[in-house]
C-alpha positions in Angstrom: 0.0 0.0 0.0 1.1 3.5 -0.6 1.3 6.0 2.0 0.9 9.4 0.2 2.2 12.6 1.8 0.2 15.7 1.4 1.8 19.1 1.9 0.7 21.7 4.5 -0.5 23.2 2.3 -2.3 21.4 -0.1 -6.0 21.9 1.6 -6.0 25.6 1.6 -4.7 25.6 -2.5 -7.8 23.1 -3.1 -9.7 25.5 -1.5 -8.2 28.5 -3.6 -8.6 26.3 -7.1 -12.2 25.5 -6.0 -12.7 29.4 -5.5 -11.5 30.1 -8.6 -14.0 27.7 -10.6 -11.8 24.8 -11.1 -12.9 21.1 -10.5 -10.2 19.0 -8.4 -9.3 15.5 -8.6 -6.3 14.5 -5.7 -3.9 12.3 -7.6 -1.1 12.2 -4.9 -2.1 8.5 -3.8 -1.0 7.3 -7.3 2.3 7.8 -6.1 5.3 7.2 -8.4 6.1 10.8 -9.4 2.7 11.8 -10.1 1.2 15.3 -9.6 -0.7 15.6 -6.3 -3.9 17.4 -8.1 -5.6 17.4 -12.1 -7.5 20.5 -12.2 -10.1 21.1 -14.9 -11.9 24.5 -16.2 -12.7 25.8 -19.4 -12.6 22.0 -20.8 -9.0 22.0 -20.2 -7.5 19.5 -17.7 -4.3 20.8 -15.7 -1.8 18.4 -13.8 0.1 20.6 -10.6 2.5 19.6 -7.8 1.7 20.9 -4.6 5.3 22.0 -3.0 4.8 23.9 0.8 6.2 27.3 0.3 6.7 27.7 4.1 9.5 25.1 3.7 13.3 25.7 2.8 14.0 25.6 -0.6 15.9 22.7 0.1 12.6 20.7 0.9 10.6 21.5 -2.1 12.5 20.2 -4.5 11.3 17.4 -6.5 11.8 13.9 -5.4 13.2 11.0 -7.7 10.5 10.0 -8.8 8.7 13.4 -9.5 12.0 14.4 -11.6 11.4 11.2 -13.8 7.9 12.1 -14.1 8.3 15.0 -15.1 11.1 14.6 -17.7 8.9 11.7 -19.0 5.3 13.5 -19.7 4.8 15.2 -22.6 2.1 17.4 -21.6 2.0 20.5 -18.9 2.7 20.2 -15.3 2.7 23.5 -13.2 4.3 23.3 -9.6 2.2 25.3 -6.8 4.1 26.5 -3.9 1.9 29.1 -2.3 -1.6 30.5 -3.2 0.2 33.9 -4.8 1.8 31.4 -6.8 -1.4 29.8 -7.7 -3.3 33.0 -8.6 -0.5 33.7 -10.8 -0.4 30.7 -12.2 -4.4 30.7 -13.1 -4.4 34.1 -14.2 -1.6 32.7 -17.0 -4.3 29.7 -18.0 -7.1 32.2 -18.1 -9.2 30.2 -16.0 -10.2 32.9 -13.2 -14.1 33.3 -13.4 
């Protein structure tokens, strides 16, 4: 069985995406270098990785397998480290409401 860790933060930037008009689907018990959360507006689906911004820099850095996933998938991933970061981020994908 896999025991998936979920950032401090990762409740309050559900919250925020919600907000904001997005549909959430957690991911991070899939494990294996994964992205903790899809995110879907405007028809668009968007993978992100949930990093806690309180945290040293040190400690938000991808693990193994996250930098495999990532090099590996073809499509977008966006990494969240705070909720300024996430507005930012959603104002980019135009999908504020």
């Amino acid at each position: 069985m896999i025991r998936a860790r979920v950032d401090a933060n990762q409740a309050a930037l559900v919250a925020l995406f919600r907000k904001l008009g997005f549909s959430v689907q957690h991911l991070h018990a899939v494990g294996r270098g994964v992205p903790d959360l899809m995110l879907g507006a405007h028809g668009v689906n968007h993978l992100v990785e949930v990093k806690d911004g309180a945290k040293p820099p040190s400690a938000r850095l991808l693990n193994p397998a996250q930098v495999a996933w990532h090099a590996e998938w073809r499509g977008q991933v966006a990494v969240i480290e705070s909720e300024e970061s996430a507005l930012a981020w959603a104002a980019r994908v135009g999908a504020m409401l």
